[in-house]
mmCIF file of the N, C-alpha and C atoms, coordinates in Angstrom:
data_MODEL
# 
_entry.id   MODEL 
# 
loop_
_atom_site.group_PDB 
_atom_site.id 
_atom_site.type_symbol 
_atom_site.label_atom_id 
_atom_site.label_alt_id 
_atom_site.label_comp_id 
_atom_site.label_asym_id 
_atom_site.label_entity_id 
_atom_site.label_seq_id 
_atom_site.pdbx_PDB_ins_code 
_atom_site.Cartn_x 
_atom_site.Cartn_y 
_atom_site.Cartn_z 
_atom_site.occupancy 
_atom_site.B_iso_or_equiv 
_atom_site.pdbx_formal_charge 
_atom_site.auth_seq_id 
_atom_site.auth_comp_id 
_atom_site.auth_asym_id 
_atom_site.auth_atom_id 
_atom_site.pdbx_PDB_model_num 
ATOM 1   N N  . UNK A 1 1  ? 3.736   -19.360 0.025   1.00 0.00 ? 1  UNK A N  1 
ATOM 2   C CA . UNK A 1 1  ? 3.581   -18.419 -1.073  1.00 0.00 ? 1  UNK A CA 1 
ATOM 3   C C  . UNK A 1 1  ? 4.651   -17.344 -0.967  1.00 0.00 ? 1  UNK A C  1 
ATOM 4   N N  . UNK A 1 2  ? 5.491   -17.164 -1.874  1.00 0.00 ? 2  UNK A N  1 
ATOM 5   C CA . UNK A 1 2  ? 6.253   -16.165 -1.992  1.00 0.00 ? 2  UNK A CA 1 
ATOM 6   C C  . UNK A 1 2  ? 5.879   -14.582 -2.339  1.00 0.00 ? 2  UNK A C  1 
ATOM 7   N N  . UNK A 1 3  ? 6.289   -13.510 -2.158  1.00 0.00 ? 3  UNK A N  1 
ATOM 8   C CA . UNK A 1 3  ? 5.664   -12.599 -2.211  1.00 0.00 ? 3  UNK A CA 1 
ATOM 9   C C  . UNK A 1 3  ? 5.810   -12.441 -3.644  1.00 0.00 ? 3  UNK A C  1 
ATOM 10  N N  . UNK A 1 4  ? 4.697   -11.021 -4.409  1.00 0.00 ? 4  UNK A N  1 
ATOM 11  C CA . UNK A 1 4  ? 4.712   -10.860 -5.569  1.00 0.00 ? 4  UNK A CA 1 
ATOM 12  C C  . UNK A 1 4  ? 4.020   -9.498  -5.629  1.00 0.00 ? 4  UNK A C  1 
ATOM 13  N N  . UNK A 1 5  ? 5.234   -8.899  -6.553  1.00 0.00 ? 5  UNK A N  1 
ATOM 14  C CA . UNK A 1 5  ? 4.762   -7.872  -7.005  1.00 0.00 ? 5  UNK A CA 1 
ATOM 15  C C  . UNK A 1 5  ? 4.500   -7.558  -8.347  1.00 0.00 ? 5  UNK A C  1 
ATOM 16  N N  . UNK A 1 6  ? 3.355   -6.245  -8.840  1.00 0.00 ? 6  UNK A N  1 
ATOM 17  C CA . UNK A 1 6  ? 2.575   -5.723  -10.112 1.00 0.00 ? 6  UNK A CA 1 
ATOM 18  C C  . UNK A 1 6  ? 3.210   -4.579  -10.201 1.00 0.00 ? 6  UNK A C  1 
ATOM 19  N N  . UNK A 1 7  ? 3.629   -4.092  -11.034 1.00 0.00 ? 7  UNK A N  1 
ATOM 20  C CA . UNK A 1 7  ? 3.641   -2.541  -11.382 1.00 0.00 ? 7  UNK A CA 1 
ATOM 21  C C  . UNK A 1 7  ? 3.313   -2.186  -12.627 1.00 0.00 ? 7  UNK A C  1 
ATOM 22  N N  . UNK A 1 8  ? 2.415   -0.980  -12.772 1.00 0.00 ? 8  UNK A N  1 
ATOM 23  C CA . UNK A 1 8  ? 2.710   -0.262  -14.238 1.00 0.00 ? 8  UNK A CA 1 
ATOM 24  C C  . UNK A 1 8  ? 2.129   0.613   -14.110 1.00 0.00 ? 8  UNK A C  1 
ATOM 25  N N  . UNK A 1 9  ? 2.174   2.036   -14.982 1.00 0.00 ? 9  UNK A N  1 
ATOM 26  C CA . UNK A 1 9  ? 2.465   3.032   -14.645 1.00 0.00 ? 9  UNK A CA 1 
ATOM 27  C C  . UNK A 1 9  ? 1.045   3.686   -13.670 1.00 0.00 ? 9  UNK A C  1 
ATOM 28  N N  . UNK A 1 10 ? 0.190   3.138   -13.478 1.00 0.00 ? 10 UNK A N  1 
ATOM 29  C CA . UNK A 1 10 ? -0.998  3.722   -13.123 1.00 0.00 ? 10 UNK A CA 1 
ATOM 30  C C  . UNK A 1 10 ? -1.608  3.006   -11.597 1.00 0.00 ? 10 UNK A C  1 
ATOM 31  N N  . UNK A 1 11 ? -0.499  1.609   -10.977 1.00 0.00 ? 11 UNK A N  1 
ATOM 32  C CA . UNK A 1 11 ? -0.838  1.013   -9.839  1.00 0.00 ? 11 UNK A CA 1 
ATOM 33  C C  . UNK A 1 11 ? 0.359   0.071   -9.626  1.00 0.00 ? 11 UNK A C  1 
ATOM 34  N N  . UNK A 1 12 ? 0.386   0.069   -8.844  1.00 0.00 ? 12 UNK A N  1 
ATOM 35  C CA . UNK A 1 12 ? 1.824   -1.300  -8.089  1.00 0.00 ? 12 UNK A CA 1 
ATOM 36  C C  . UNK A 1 12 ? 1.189   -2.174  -6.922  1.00 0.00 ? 12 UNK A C  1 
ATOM 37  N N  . UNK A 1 13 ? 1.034   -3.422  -6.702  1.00 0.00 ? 13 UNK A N  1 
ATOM 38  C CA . UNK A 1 13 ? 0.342   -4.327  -5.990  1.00 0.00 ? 13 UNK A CA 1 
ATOM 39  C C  . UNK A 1 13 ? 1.498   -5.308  -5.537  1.00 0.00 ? 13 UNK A C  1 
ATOM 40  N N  . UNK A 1 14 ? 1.857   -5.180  -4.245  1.00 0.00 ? 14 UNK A N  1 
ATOM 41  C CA . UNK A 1 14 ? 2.283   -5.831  -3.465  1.00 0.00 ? 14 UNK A CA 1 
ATOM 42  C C  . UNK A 1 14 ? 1.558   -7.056  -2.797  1.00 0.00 ? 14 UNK A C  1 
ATOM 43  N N  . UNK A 1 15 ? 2.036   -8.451  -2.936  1.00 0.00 ? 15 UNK A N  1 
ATOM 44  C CA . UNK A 1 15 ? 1.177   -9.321  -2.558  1.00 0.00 ? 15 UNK A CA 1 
ATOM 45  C C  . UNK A 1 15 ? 1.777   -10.716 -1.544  1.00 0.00 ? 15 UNK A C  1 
ATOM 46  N N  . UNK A 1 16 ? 1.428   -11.041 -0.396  1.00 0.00 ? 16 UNK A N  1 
ATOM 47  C CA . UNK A 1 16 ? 2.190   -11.715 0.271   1.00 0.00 ? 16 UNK A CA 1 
ATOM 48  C C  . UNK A 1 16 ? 1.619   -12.729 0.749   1.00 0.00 ? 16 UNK A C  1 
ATOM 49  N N  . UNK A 1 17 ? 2.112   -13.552 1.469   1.00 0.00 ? 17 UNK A N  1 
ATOM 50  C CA . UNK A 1 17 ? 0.850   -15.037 2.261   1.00 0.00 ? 17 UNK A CA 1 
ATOM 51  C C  . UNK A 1 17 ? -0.102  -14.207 3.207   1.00 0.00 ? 17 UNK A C  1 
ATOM 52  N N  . UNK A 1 18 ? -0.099  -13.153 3.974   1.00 0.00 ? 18 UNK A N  1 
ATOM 53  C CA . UNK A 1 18 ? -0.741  -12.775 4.592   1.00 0.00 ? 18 UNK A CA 1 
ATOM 54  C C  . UNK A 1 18 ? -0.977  -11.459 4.629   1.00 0.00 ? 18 UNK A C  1 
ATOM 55  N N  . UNK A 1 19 ? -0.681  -10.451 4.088   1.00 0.00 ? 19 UNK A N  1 
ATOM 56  C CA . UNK A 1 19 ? -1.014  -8.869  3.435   1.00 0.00 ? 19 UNK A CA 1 
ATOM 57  C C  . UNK A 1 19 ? -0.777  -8.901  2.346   1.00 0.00 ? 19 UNK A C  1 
ATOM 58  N N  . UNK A 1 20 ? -1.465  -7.512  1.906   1.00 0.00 ? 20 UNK A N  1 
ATOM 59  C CA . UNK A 1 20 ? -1.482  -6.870  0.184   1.00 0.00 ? 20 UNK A CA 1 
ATOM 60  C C  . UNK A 1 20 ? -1.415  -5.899  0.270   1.00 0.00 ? 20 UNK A C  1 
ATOM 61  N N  . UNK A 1 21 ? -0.710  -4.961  -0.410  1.00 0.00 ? 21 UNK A N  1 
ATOM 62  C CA . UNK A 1 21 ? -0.399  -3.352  -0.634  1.00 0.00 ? 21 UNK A CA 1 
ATOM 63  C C  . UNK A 1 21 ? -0.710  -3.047  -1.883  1.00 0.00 ? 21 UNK A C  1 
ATOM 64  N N  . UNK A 1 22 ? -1.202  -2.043  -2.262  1.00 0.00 ? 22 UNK A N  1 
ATOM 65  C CA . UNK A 1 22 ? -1.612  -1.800  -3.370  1.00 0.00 ? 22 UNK A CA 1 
ATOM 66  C C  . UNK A 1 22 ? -1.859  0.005   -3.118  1.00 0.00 ? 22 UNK A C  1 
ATOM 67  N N  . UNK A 1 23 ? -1.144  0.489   -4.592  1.00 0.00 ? 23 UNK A N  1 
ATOM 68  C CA . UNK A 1 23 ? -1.505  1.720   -4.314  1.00 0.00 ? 23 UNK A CA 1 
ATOM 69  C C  . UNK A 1 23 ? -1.430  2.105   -5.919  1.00 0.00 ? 23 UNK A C  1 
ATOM 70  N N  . UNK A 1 24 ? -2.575  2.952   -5.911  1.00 0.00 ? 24 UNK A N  1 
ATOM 71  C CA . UNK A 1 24 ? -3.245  3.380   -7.532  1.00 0.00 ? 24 UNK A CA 1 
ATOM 72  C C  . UNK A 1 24 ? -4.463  3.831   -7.799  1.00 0.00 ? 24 UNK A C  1 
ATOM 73  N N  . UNK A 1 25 ? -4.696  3.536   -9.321  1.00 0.00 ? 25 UNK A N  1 
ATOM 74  C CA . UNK A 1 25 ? -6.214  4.433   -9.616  1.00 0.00 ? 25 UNK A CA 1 
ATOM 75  C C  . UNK A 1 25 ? -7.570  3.707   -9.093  1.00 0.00 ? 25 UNK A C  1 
ATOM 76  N N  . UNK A 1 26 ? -7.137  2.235   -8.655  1.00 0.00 ? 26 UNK A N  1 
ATOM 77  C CA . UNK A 1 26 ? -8.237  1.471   -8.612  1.00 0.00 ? 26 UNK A CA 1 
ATOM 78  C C  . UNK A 1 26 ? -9.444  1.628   -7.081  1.00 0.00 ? 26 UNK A C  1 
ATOM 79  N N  . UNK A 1 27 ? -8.419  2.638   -5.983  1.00 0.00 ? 27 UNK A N  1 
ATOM 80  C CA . UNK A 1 27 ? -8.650  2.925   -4.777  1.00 0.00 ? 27 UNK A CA 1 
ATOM 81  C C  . UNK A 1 27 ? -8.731  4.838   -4.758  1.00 0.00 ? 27 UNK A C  1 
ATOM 82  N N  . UNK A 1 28 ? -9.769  4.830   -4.611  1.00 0.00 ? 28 UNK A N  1 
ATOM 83  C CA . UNK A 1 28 ? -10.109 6.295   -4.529  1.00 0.00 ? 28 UNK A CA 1 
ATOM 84  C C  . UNK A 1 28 ? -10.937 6.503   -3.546  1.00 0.00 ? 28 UNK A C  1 
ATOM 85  N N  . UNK A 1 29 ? -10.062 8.649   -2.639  1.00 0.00 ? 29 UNK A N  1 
ATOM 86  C CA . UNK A 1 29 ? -11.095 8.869   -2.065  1.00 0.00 ? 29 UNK A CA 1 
ATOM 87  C C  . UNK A 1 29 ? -10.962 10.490  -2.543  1.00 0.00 ? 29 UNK A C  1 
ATOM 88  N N  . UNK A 1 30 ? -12.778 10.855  -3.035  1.00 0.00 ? 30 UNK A N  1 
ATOM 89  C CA . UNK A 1 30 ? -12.641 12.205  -3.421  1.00 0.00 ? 30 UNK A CA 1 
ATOM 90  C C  . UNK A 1 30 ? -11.960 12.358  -4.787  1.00 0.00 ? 30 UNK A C  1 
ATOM 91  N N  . UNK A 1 31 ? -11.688 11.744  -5.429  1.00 0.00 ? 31 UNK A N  1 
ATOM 92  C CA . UNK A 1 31 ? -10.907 11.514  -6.682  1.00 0.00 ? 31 UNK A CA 1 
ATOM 93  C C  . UNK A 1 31 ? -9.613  11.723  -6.508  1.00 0.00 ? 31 UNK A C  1 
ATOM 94  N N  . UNK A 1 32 ? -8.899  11.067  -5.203  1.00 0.00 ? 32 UNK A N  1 
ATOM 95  C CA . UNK A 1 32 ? -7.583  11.251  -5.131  1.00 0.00 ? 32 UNK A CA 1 
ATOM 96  C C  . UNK A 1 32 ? -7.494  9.712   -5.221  1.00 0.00 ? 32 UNK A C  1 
ATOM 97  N N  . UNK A 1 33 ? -6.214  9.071   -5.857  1.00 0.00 ? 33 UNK A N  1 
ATOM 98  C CA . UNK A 1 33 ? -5.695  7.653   -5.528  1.00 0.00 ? 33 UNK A CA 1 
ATOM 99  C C  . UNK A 1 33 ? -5.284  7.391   -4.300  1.00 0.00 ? 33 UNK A C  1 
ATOM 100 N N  . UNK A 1 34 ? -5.483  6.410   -3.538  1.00 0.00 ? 34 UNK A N  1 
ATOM 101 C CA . UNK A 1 34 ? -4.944  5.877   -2.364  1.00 0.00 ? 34 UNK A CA 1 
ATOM 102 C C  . UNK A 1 34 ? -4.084  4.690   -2.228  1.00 0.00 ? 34 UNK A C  1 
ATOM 103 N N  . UNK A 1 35 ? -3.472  4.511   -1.340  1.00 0.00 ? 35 UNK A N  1 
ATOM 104 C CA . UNK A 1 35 ? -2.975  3.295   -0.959  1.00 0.00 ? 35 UNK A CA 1 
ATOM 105 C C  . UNK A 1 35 ? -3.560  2.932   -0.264  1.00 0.00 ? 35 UNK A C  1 
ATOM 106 N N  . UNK A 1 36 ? -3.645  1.032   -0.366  1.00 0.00 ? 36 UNK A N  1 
ATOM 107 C CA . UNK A 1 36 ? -4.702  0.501   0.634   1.00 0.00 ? 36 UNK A CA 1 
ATOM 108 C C  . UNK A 1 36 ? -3.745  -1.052  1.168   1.00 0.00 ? 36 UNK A C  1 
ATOM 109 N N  . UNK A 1 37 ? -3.768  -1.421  2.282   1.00 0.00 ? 37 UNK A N  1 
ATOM 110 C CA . UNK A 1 37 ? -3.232  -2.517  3.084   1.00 0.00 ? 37 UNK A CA 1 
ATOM 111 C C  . UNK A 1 37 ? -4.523  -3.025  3.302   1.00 0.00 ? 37 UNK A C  1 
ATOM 112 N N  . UNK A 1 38 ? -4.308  -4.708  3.324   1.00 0.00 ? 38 UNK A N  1 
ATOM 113 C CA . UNK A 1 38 ? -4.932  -5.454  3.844   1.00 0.00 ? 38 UNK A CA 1 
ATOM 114 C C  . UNK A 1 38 ? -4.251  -6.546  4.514   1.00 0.00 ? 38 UNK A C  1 
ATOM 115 N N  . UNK A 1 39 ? -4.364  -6.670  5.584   1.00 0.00 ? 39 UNK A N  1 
ATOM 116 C CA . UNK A 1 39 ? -3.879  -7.679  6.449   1.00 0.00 ? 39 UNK A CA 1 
ATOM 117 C C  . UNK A 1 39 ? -4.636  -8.299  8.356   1.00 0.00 ? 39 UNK A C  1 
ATOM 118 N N  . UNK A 1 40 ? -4.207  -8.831  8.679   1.00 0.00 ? 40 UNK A N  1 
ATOM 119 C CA . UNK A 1 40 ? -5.094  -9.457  9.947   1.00 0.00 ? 40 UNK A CA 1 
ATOM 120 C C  . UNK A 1 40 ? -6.492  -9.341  10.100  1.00 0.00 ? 40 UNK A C  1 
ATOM 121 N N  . UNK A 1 41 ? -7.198  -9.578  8.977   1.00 0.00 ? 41 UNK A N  1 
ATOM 122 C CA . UNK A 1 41 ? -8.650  -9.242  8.959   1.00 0.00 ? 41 UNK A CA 1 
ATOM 123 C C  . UNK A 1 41 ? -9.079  -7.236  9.039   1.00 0.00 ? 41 UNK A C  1 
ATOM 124 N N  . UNK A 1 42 ? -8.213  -7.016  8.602   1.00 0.00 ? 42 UNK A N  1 
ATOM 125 C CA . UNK A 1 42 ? -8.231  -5.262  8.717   1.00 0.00 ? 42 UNK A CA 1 
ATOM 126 C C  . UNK A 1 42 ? -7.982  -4.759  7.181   1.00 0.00 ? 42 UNK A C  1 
ATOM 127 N N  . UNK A 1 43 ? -8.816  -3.420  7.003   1.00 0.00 ? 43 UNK A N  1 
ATOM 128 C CA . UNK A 1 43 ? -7.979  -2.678  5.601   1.00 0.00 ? 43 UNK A CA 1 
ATOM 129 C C  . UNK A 1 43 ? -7.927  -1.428  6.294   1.00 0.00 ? 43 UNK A C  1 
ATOM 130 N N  . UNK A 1 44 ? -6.924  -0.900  5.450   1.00 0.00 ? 44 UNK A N  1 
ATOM 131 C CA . UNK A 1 44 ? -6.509  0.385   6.046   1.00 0.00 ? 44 UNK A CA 1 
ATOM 132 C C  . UNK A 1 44 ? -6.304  1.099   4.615   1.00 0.00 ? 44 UNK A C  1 
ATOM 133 N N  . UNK A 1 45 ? -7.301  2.742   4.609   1.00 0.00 ? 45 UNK A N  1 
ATOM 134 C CA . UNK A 1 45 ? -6.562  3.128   3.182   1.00 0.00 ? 45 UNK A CA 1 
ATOM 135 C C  . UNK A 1 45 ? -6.270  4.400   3.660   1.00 0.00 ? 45 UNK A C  1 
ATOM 136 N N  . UNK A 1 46 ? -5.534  4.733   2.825   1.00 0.00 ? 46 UNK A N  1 
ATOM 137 C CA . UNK A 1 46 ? -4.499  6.235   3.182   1.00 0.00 ? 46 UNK A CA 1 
ATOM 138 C C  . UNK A 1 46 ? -4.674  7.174   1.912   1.00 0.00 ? 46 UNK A C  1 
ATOM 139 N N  . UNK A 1 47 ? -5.258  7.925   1.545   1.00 0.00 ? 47 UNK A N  1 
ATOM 140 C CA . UNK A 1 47 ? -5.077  9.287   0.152   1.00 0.00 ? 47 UNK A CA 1 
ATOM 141 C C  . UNK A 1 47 ? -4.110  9.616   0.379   1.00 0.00 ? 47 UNK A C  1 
ATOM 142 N N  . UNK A 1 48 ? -3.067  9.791   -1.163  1.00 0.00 ? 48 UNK A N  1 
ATOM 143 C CA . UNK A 1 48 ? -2.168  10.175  -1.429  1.00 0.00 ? 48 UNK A CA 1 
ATOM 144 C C  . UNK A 1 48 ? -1.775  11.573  -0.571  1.00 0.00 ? 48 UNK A C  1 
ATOM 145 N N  . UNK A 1 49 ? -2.402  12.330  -0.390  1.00 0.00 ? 49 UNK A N  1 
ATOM 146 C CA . UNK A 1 49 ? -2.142  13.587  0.070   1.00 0.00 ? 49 UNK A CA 1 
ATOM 147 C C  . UNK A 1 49 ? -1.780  13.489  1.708   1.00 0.00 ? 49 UNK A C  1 
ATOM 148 N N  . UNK A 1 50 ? -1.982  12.106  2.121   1.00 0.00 ? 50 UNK A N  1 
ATOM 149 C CA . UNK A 1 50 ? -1.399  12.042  3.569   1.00 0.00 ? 50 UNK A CA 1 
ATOM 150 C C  . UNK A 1 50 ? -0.563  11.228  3.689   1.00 0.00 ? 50 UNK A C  1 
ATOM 151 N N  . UNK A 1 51 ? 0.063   10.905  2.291   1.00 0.00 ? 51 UNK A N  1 
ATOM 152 C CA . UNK A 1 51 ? 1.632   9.808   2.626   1.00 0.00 ? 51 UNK A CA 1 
ATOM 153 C C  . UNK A 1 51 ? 2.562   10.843  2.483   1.00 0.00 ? 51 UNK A C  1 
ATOM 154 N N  . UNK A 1 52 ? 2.483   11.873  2.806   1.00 0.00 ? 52 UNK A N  1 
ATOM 155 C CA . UNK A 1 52 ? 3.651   12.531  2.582   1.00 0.00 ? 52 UNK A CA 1 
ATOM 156 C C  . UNK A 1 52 ? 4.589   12.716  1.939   1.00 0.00 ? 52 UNK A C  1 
ATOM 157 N N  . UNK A 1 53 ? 4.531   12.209  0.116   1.00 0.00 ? 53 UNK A N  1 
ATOM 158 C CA . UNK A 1 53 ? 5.415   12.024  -0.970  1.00 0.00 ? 53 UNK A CA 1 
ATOM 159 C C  . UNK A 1 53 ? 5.111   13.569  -1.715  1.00 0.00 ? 53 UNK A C  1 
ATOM 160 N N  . UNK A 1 54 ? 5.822   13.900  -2.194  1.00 0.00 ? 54 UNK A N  1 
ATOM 161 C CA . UNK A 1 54 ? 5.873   15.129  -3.322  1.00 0.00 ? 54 UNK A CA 1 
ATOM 162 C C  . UNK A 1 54 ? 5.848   14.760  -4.788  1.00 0.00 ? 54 UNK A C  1 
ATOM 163 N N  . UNK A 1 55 ? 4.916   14.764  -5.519  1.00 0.00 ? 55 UNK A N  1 
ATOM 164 C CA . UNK A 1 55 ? 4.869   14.088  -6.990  1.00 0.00 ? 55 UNK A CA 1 
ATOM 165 C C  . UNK A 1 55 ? 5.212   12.914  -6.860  1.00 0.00 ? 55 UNK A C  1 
ATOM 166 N N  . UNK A 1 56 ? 5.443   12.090  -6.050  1.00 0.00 ? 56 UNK A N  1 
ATOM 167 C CA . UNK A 1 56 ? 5.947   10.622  -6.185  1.00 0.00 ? 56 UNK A CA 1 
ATOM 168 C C  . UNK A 1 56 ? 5.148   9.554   -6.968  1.00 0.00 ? 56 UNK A C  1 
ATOM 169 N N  . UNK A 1 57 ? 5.982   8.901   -7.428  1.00 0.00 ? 57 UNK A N  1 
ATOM 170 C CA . UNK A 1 57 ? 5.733   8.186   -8.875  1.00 0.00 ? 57 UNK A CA 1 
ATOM 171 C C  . UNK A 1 57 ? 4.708   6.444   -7.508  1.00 0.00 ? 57 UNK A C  1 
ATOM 172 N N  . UNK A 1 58 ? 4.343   5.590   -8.547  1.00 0.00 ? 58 UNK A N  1 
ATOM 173 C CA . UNK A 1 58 ? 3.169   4.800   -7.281  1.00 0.00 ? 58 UNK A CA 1 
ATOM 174 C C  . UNK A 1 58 ? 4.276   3.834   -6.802  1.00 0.00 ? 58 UNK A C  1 
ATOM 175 N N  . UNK A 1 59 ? 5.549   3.582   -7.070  1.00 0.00 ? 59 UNK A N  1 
ATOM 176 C CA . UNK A 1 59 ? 6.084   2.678   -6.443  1.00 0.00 ? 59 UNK A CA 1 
ATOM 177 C C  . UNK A 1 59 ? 6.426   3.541   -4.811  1.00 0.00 ? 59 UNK A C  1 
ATOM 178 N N  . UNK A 1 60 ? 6.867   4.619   -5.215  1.00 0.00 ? 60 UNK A N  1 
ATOM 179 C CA . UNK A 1 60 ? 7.593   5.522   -3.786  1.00 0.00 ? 60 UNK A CA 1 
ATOM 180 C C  . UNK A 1 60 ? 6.233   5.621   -3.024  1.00 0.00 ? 60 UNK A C  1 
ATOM 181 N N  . UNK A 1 61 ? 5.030   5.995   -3.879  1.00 0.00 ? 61 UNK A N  1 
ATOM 182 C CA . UNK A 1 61 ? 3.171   5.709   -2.748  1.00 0.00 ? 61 UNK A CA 1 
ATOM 183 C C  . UNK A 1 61 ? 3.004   4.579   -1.904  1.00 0.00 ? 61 UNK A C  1 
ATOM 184 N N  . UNK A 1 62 ? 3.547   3.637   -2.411  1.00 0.00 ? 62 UNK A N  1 
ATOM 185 C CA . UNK A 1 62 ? 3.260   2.327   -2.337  1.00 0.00 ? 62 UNK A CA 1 
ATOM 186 C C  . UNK A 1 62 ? 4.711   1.929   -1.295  1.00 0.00 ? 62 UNK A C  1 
ATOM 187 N N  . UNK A 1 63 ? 5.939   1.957   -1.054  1.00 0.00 ? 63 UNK A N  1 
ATOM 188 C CA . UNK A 1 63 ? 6.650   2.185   -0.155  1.00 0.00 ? 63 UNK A CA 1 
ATOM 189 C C  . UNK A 1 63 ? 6.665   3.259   1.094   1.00 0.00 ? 63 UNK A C  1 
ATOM 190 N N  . UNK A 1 64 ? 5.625   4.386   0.497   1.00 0.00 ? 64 UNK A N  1 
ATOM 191 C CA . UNK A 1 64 ? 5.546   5.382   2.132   1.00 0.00 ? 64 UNK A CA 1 
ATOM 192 C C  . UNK A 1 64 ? 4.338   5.069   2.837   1.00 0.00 ? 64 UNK A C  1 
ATOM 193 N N  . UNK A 1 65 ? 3.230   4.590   1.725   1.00 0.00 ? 65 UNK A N  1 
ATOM 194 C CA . UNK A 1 65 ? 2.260   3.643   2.832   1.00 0.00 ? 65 UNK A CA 1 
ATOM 195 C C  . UNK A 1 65 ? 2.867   2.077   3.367   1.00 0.00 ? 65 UNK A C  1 
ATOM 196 N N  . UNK A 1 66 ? 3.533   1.792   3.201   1.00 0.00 ? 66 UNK A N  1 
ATOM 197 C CA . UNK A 1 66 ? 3.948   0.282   3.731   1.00 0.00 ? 66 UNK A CA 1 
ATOM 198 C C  . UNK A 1 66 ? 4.643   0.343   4.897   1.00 0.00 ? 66 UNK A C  1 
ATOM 199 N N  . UNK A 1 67 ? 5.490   2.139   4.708   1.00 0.00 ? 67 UNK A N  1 
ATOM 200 C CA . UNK A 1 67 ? 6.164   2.029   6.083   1.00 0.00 ? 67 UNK A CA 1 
ATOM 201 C C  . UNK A 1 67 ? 5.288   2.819   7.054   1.00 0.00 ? 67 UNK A C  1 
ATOM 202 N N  . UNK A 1 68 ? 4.487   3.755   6.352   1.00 0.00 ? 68 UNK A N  1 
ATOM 203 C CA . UNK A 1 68 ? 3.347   4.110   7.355   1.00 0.00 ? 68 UNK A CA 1 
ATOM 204 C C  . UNK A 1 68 ? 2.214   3.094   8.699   1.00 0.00 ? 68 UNK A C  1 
ATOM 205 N N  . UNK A 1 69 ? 2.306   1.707   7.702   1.00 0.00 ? 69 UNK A N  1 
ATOM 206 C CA . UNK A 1 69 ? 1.887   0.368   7.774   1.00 0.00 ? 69 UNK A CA 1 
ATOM 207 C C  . UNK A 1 69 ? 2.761   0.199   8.845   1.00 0.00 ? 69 UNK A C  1 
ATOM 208 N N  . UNK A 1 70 ? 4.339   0.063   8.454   1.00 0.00 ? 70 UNK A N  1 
ATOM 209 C CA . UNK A 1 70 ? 4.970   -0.961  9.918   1.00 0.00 ? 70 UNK A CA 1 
ATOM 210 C C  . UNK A 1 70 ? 5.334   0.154   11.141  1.00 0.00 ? 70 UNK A C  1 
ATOM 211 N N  . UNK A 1 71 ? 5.133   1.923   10.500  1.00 0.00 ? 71 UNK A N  1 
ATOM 212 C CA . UNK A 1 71 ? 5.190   2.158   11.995  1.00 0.00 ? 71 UNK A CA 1 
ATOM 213 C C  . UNK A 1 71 ? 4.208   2.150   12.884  1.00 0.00 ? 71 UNK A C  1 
ATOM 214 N N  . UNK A 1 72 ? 2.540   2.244   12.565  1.00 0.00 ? 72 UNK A N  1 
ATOM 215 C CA . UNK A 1 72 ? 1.708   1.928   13.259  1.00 0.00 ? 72 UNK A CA 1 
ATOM 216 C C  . UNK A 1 72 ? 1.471   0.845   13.839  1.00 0.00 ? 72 UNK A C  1 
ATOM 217 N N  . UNK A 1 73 ? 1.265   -0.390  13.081  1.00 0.00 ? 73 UNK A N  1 
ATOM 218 C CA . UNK A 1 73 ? 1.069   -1.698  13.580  1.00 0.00 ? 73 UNK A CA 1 
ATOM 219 C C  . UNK A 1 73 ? 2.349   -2.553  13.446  1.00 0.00 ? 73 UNK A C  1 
ATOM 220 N N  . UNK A 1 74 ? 1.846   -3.365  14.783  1.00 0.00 ? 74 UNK A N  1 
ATOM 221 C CA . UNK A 1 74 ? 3.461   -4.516  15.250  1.00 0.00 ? 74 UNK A CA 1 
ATOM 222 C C  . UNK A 1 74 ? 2.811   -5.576  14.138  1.00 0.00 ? 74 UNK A C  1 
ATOM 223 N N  . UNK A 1 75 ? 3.532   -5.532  13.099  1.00 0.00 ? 75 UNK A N  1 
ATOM 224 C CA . UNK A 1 75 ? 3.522   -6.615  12.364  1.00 0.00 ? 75 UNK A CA 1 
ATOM 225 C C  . UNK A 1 75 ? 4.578   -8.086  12.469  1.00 0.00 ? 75 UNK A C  1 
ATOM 226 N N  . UNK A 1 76 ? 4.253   -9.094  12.018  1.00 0.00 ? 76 UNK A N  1 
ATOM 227 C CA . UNK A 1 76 ? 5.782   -9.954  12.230  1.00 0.00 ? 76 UNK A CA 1 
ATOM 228 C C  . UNK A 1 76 ? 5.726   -10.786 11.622  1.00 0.00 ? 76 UNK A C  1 
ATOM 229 N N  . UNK A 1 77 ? 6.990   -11.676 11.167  1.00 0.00 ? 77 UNK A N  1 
ATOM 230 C CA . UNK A 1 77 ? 6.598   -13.063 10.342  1.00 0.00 ? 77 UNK A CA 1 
ATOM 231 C C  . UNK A 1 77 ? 6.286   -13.966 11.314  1.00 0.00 ? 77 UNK A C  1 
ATOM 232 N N  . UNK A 1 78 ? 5.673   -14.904 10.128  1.00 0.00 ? 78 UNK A N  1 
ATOM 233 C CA . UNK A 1 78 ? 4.956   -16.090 10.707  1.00 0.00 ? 78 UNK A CA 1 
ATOM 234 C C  . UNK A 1 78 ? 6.343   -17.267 11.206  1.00 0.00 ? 78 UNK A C  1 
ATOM 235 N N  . UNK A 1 79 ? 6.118   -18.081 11.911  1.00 0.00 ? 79 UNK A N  1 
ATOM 236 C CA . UNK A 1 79 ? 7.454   -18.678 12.403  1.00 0.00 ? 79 UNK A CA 1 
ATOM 237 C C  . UNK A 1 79 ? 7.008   -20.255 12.370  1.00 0.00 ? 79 UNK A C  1 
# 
C-alpha cells in the first residue's frame, strides 16, 4: 500500500501500510483540535496547543506532530 494523503481546509489525514496521522476537527480535547498517530498497536494524541505551531494552518499541525512522532519513538521501515 502506498501512502495517501487527505487535505481540506478543516483536517489533513496521512495514511500508510502501517500508521495514520491525522490532524483536525474530528479529534478533540477540551474543544481544542488535535493531532492523533496511530501506529504499532498504540494512539497517541497531542492538542494543538502543545505542537508548538503559531496559527499554523492543519498541514504544518499535521507535520509538527509527525515529527514530534519520530523524535519520540524509533520508528522504521518494514524491510
Amino acid at each position: 500500500m502506498k501512502p495517501s494523503i487527505s487535505i481540506a481546509s478543516d483536517y489533513v489525514v496521512l495514511t500508510t501500510k502501517n500508521a495514520s496521522f491525522y490532524y483536525g476537527y474530528e479529534v478533540t480535547i477540551n474543544n481544542m483540535w488535535c493531532f492523533e498517530a496511530k501506529f504499532n498497536d498504540e494512539k497517541v494524541t497531542i492538542p494543538v496547543s502543545k505542537l508548538g505551531v503559531k496559527n499554523g494552518n492543519v498541514v504544518e499541525c499535521l507535520l509538527m506532530g509527525i515529527g514530534w512522532i519520530l523524535a519520540k519513538y524509533k520508528l522504521q521501515l518494514d524491510e
